[in-house]
SEGU-548186 format. One record per residue (C-alpha): residue in one letter; y, x, z. Coordinates in steps of 0.2 Angstrom, whole numbers, padded with zeros to 4 digits, always signed. Layout:
# SEGU-548186
AYXZ...
***
This chain:
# SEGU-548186
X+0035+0026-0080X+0024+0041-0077X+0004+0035-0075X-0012+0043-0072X-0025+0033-0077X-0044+0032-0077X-0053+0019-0083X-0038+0006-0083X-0037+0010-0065X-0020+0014-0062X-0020+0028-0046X-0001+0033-0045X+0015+0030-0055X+0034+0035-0052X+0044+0021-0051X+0049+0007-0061X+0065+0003-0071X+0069-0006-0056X+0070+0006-0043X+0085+0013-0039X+0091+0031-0044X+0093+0038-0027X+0075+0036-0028X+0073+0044-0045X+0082+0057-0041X+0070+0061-0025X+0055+0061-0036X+0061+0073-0049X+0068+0085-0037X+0051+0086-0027X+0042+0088-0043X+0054+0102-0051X+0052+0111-0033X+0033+0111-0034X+0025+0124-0044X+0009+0115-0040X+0010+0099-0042X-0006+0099-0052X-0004+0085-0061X-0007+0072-0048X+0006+0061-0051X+0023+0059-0040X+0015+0048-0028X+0003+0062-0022X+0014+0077-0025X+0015+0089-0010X+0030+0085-0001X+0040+0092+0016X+0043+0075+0019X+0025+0070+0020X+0019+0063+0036X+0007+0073+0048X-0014+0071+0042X-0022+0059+0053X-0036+0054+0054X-0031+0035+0064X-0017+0030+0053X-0015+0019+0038X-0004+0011+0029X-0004-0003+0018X+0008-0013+0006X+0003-0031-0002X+0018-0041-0002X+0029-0050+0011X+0022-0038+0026X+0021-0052+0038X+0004-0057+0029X-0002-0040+0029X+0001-0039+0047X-0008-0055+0049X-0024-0050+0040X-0025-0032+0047X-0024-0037+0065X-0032-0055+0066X-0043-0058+0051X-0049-0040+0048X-0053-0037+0069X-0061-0053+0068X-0073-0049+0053X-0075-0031+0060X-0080-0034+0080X-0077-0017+0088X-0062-0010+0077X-0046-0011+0085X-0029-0011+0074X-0013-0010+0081X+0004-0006+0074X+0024-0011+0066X+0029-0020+0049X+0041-0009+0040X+0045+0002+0028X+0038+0017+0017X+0048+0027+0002X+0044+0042-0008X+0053+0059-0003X+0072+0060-0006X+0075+0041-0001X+0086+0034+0011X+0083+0035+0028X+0082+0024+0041X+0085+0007+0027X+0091-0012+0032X+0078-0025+0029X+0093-0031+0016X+0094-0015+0008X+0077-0016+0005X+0076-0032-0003X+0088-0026-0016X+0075-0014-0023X+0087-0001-0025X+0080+0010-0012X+0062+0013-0017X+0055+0007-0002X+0040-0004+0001X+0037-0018+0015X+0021-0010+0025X+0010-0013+0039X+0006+0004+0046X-0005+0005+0058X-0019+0016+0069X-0035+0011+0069X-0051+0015+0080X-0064+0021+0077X-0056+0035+0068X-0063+0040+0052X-0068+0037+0036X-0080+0024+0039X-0065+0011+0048X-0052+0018+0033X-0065+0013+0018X-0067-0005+0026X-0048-0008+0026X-0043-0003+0009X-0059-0016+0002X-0051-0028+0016X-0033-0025+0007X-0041-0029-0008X-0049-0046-0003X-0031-0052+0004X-0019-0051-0009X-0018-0049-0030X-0018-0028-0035X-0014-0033-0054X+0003-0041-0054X+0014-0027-0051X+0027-0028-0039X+0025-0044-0037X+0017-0058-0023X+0017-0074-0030X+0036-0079-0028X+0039-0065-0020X+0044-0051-0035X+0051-0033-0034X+0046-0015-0029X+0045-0018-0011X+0033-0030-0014X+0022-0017-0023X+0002-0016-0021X-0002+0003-0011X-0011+0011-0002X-0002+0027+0006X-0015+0041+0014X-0015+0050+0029X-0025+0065+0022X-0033+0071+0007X-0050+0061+0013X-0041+0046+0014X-0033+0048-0007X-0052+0051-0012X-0057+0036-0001X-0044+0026-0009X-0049+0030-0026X-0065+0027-0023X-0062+0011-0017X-0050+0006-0031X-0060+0013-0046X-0077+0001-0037X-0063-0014-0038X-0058-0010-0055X-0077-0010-0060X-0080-0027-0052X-0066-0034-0060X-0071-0028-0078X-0088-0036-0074X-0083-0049-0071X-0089-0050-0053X-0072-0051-0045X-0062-0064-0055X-0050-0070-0043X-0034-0062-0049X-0020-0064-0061X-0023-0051-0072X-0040-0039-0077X-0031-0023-0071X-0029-0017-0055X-0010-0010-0052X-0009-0002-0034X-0001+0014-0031X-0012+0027-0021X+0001+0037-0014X+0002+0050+0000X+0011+0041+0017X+0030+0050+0020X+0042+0041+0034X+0038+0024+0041X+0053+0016+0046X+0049+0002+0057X+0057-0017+0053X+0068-0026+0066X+0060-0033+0080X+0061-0052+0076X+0048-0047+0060X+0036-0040+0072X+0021-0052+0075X+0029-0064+0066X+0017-0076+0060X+0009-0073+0079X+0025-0080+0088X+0029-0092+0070X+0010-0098+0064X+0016-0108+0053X+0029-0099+0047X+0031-0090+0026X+0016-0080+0021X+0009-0079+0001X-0008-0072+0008X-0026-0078+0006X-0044-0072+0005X-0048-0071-0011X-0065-0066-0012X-0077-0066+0005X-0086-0054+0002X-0085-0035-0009X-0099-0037-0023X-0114-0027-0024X-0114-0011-0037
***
């Protein structure tokens, strides 16, 4: 595993031993073919296959994506009067992977994808996009890696994938203030004291079937590993 640290903040990684290695494979043939990588890491290399900059977009991984759905579009909208958030659950994978993947397929962890809501968002801009990366903080645990409770692989991996170059130093930001908290002791909610999630520029979304759209909406009892963990983002 290839990491770029800064003060235990882990910002972009590779893969895992358990991704497949079609996905591998993907990775060191964009890096080989960039003369400029600069060093950023593989999640944040330069890619064809990167999606168009917005500026309305985000996307977001925290586990089983039927809670992230849930929280982005009733919790958040609730706590944010005036934001509107509307988009698919599906799937997201570095350059070279497969396109188009079966929910099943993904579930295997062999394809290097990741469950994610992906979303557009209004207002546009930085101010909305900084709000939900602390609120995807608040809802799920960023230091067990690929893994949600009982719900363990690399689809189930903690990220943030950007829309732009703002939005990698928004989500930096963001990350490195978490980190901070949780050495301080000011955020103590989580399983571990190092916050694991990928910063990662967005590529293809693939979006899931249509019986995992809205689905804790049309099932509100049905399976989600999601809570708030913390109400409010602590003061510096």
């Amino acid at each position: 595993m290839f990491l770029v640290r800064r003060g235990g903040l882990r910002i972009s990684t590779a893969s895992t031993h358990a991704q497949s290695q079609t996905f591998l494979t993907g990775i060191m043939g964009n890096l080989l073919g960039k003369s400029d990588s600069k060093a950023a890491g593989p999640g944040l290399v330069d890619s064809p296959e990167n999606a168009a900059e917005a500026h309305n977009k985000a996307c977001f991984g925290a586990g089983c994506y039927w809670g992230t759905e849930k929280y982005f579009v009733k919790d958040f909208v609730k706590k944010n009067p005036g934001v509107t958030v509307k988009g698919a659950v599906g799937f997201m994978g570095p350059p070279g992977c497969k396109k188009n993947p079966g929910y099943r397929e993904v579930c295997s962890g062999t394809t290097g994808h990741v469950e994610v809501y992906d979303m557009e968002f209004s207002p546009a801009g930085p101010e909305t996009f900084e709000s939900l990366c602390r609120f995807f903080y608040q809802f799920h645990d960023p230091t067990t890696m690929n893994r949600q409770g009982n719900d363990a692989g690399t689809q189930y991996a903690s990220v943030i994938y950007c829309y732009s170059d703002e939005q990698v130093a928004i989500a930096k930001k963001v990350s490195e203030e978490l980190q901070g908290h949780v050495s301080a002791g000011k955020v103590s909610c989580f399983s571990n004291d190092e916050v694991s999630t990928d910063i990662r520029r967005a590529t293809t979304f693939y979006k899931a079937q249509e019986d995992h759209q809205r689905y804790l909406e049309e099932n509100p009892g049905g399976y989600c590993n999601h809570r708030m963990r913390f109400k409010e983002w602590p003061s510096a």
